[in-house]
N, C-alpha and C positions, 0 to 999 in steps of 0.2 A: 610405496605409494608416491604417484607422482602428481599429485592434487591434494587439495585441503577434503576430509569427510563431508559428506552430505549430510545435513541436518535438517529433518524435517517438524522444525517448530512444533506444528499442533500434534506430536505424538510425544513428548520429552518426559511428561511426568505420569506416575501412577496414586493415585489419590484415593481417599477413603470415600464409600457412600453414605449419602446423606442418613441411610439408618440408622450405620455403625456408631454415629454422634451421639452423645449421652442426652438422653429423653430430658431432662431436665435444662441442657443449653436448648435443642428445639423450645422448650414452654418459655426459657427466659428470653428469646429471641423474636417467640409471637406476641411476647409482655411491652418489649423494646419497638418493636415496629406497631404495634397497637392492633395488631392483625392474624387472623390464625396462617400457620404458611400452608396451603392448600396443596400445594405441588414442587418437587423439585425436580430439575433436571439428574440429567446422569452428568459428573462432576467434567468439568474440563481437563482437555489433558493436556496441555501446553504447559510452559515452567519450568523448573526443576525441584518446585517441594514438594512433602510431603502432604500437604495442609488439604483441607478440604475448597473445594470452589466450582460450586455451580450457581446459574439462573435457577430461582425461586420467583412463584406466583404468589400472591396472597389476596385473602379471600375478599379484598375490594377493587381487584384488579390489576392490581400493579405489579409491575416485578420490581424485583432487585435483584441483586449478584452479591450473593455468602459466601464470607471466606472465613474457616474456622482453624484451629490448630491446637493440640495439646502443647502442654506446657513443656516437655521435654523434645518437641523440634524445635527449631531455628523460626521457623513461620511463625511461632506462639507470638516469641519477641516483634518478628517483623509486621504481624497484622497489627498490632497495639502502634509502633511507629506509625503507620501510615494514616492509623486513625489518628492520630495528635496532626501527624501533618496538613492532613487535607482542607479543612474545615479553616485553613490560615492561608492556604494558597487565593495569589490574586487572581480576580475573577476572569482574568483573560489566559488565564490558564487554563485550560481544557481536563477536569480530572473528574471523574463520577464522584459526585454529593456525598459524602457518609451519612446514611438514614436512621442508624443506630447501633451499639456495640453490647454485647451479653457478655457474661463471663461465670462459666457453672460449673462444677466436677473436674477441673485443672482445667478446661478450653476459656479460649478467647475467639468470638466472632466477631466481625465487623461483618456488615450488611451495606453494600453502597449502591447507587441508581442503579439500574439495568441500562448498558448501549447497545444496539443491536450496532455489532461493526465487525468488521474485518482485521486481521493481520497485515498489514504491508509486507514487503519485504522476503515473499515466498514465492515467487523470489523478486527481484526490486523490481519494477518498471518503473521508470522516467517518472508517466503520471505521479504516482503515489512517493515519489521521492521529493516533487516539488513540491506536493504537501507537506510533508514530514517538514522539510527546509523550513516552508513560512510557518508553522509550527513552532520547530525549533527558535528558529529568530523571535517571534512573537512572545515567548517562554522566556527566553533571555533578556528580553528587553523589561519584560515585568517584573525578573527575581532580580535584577540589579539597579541599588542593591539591595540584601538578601532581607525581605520583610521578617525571616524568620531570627529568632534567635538563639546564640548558643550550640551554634551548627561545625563540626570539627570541620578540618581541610580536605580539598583530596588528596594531597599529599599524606596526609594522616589517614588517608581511609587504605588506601593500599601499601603503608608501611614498610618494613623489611622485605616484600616481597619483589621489589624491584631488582634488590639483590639476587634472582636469579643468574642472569647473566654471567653477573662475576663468580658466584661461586660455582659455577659448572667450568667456568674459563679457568678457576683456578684446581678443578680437579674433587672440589667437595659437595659437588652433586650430578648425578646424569643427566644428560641433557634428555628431555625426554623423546619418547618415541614419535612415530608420525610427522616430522617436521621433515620440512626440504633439508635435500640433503649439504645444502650451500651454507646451513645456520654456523657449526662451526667457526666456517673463515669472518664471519659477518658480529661473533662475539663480542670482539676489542667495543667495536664503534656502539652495539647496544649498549654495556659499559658505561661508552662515554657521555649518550646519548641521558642516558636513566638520570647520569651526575648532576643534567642542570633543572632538576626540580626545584630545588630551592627558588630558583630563578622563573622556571616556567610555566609553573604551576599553582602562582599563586593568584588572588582574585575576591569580590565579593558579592560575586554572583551566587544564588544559591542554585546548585546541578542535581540533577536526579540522578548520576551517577550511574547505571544500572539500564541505559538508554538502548533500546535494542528491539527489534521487529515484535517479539511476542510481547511490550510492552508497551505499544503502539493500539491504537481502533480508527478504524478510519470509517467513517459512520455511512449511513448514505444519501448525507448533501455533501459530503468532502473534508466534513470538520474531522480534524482531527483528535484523538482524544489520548492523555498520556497517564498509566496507571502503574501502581505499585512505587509507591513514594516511600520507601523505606529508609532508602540509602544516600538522602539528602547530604550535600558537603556542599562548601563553600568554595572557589573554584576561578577560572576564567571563564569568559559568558562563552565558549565558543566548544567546551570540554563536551557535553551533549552530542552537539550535533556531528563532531568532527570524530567519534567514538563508533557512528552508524557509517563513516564512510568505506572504510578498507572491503567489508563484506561488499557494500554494492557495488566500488571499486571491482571487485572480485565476479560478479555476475552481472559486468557491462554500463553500469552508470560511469561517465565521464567525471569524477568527482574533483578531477584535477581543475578541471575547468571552474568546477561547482566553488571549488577554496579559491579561484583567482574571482568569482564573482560576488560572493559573498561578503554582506558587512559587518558578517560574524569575526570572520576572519583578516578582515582590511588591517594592513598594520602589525599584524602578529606576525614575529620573527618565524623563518621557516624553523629552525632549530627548533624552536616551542612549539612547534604542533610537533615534530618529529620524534621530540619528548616524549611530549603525551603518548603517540603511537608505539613509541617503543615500552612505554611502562604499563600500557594494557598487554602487549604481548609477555611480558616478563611476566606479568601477574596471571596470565593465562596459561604458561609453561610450568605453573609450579601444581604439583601433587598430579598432573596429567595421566600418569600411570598408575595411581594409586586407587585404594575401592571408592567410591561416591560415599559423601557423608551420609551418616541415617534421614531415610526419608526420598532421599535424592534418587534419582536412576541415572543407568551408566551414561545415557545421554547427557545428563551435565558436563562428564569428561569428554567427550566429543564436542560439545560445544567450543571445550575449552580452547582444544585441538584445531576446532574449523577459527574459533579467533588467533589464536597465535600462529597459525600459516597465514591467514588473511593479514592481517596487522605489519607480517615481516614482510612479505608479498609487496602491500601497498609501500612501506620504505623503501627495499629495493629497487622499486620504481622511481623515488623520489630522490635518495642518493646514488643511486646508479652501482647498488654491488650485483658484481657476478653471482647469475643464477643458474650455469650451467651445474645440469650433475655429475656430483664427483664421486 
């Protein structure tokens, strides 16, 4: 392979339908919203959980958008975070309402506004990056600093996983498959690169961490809107926006340009963002060849793949290593 994989966003996940849900979260859900739910879509398929999520009508006209989940996925936890989150976010932050949450026969729903929007990012154009951008800025300039509290680091949010690098340099994991074949020679400086967390990583902005095209709506007057708040950390304000570059990087957006214009990034050592980029790629290199957690489809590890060749791609560029293949 002499490219990063194709990933096509709105196919990544396979979800349960709206039947298969315990009859009793539907009734505690039309209890919660004060409305019978008349109709639901067929569920989305973007993401990578298992969790339920579609547009739902109810019988006064309104929609909303249900995300439901048993208690033994990952989703369960994550739809309950986003409900505490949302409802504290400031109001120049762009995120659907929470209208109300059930909880019945081990599932947890949240129900939030319905946006009629769009994906960005499939693939980037210019337009829909400039939005993203004043989004972004706009978002950073509201969470710092962090209204919320009690929010861990990102450095604590991806952990020992930065240690990819060095344990595959040192021989005690494989480097995974799919990657350019230059990754190798380019190991030392990830390494070195991972080492100045302590230093470049920190901050009191609160980030969404988790910032990426399918998590994006771009409505249609241009607002943009940014969902799944799960993965809240505490951070520098520039961690977000600088996390969506490498991929558009990768499909034509001038992003180099976009970090010398930006007053996200005015002032930030280049080192510190190079950081950063290296420690999503590390974090995206681990478990790459392994099966997808339950719930997940093998698309999550493609993703994983299409970020850590993007990621190392966009450094490359930036420190100038040899990308010839060997």
């Amino acid at each position: 392979m002499n490219r990063a994989p194709e990933v096509d966003y709105s196919t990544t996940s396979a979800r349960p339908e709206w039947g298969s849900l315990p009859s009793a979260l539907h009734e505690a859900l039309a209890e919660t919203l004060g409305q019978r739910i008349v109709d639901v879509a067929a569920p989305v398929s973007s993401g990578f959980t298992g969790g339920f999520a579609a547009r739902a009508q109810l019988a006064d006209g309104r929609r909303v958008f249900i995300k439901a989940a048993p208690e033994d996925l990952h989703a369960y936890g994550a739809y309950q975070r986003e409900a505490e989150v949302v409802p504290q976010l400031p109001a120049v932050v762009r995120a659907p309402a929470v209208v109300g949450t059930a909880l019945a026969d081990g599932w947890f729903a949240v129900a939030a506004e319905w946006v009629d929007g769009r994906m960005p990012g499939a693939p980037w154009t210019e337009a829909d990056f400039e939005l993203v951008t004043a989004a972004c800025e706009a978002t950073a300039e509201a969470m710092r600093p962090s209204l919320l509290t009690g929010l861990d680091s990102f450095a604590e949010l991806v952990g020992d996983d930065v240690g990819v690098p060095a344990q595959v340099l040192a021989g005690e994991r494989a480097l995974a498959s799919g990657l350019p074949s230059w990754v190798p020679q380019v190991l030392p400086e990830l390494v070195e690169l991972v080492q100045l967390v302590p230093q470049a990583l920190v901050g009191d902005t609160a980030a969404h961490s988790d910032l990426r095209p399918d998590n994006l709506l771009i409505d249609g007057s241009g607002t943009c809107w940014t969902v799944d708040w799960n993965w809240l950390t505490l951070g520098p304000r520039w961690v977000d926006w600088v996390g969506l570059l490498p991929v558009a990087q990768y499909q034509g957006i001038d992003t180099f340009g976009a970090l010398a214009r930006s007053p996200l990034t005015a002032g930030v050592p280049e080192d510190h963002l190079d950081c950063f980029v290296a420690v999503i790629a590390a974090y995206m290199m681990k478990n790459i060849d392994a099966p997808p957690p339950p719930g997940c489809t093998p698309a999550l590890r493609e993703h994983q793949r299409l970020s850590a060749w993007t990621f190392l791609d966009w450094l490359a560029v930036r420190r100038g290593w040899p990308t010839v293949d060997v």
